[in-house]
C-alpha positions as CSV (number, residue, x, y, z in Angstrom):
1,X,-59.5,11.0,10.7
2,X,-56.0,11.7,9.3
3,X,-54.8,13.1,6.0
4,X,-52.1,12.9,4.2
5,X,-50.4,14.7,0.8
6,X,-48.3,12.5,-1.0
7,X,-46.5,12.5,-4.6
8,X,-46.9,9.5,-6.8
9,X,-43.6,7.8,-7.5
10,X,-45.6,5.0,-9.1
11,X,-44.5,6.6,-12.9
12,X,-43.2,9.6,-14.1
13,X,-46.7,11.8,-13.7
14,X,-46.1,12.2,-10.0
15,X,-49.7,12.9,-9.2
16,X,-50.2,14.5,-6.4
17,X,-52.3,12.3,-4.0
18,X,-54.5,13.5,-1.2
19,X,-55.1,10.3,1.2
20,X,-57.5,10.0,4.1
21,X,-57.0,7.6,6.8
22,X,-60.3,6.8,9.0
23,X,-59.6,3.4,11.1
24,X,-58.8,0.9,8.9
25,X,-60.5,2.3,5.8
26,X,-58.2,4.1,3.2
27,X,-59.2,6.6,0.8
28,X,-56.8,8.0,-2.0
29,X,-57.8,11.0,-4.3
30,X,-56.0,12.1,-7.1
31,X,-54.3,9.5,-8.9
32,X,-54.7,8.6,-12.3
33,X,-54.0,5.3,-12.2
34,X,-54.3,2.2,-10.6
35,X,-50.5,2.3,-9.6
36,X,-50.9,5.5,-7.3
37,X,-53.4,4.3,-5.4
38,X,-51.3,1.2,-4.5
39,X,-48.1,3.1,-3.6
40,X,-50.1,5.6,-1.5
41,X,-51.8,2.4,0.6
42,X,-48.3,0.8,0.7
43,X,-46.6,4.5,1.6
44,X,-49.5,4.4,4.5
45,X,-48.9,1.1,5.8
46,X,-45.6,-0.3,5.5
47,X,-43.2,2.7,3.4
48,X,-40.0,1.2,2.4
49,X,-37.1,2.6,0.0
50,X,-33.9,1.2,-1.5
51,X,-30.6,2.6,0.4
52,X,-27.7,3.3,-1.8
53,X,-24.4,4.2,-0.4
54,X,-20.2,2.8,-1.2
55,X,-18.0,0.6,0.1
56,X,-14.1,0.9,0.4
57,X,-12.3,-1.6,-2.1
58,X,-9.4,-3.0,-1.0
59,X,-6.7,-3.7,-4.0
60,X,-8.9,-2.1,-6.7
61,X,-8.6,0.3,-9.6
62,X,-11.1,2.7,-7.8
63,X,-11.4,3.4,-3.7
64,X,-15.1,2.8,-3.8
65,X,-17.6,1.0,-5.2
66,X,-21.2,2.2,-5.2
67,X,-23.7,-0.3,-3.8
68,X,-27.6,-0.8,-2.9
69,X,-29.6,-2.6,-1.7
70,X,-31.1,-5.6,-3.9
71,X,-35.0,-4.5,-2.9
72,X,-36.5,-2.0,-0.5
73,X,-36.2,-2.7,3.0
74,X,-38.3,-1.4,5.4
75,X,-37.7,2.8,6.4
76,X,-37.3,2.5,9.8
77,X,-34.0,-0.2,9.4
78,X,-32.9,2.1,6.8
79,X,-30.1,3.8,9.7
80,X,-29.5,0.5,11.1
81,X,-28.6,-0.2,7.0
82,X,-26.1,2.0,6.8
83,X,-24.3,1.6,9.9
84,X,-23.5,-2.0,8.3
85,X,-22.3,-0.3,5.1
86,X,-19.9,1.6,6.9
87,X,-18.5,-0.6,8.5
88,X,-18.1,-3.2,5.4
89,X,-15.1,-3.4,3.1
90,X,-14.8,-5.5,-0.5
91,X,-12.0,-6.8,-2.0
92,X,-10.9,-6.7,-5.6
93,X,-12.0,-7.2,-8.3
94,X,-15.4,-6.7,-7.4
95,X,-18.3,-7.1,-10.2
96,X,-22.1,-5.8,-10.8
97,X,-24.2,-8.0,-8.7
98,X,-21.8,-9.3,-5.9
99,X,-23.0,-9.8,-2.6
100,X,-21.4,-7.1,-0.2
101,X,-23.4,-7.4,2.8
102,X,-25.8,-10.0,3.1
103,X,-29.4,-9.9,5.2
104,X,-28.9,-6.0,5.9
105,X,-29.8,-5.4,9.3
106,X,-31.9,-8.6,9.7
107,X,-34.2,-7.5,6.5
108,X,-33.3,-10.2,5.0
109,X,-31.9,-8.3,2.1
110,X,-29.1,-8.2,0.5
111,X,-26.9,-4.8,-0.1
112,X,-25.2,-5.5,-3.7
113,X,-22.2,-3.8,-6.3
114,X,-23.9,-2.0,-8.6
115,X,-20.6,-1.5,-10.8
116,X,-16.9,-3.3,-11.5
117,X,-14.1,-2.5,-9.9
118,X,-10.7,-4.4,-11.3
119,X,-8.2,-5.6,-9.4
120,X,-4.4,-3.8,-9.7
């Protein structure tokens, strides 16, 4: 048997979430609502998080332009993630939603602008 301590990040409560692992069986303690006990299961099996980084703009009122990635992608391809972003460059004008890298380190996911940057 394994147990884990985890903080909801399901809502703004943050419930602190005692979950016991026992084979395949999963038992979570301490959430208040159903969203807790989904993000601890999902936190157990498969955790995944949205990167956020910037990217050099080539030709562009700023020098950077903050990016993510359009969903989570799995933790473990999070470094693999970011070795991509480093290496990518945009060109101006670039606007909130454009496609920067695309299938991040074979997610499958896209890494997107998350604000405009005007050409000069």
């Amino acid at each position: 048997m394994e147990k884990r301590e985890l903080i909801c990040i399901g809502c703004p409560l943050g419930c602190p979430l005692s979950v016991t692992i026992e084979g395949e069986q999963i038992d979570v303690k301490g959430n208040t609502c159903k969203r807790g006990e989904d993000y601890a299961i999902k936190e157990i099996l498969s955790p995944t998080r949205i990167v956020t980084s910037s990217i050099p703009v080539a030709g562009g009122e700023l020098a950077m332009v903050s990016v993510k990635t359009r969903e989570d992608i799995p933790k473990g391809k999070i470094f693999e993630c970011m070795e991509e972003i480093h290496k990518a460059t945009a060109k101006a004008p670039v606007a909130i939603g454009d496609v920067l890298v695309k299938n991040c380190a074979g997610t499958g996911i896209d890494v997107i602008a998350t604000k405009n940057v005007r050409a000069v």
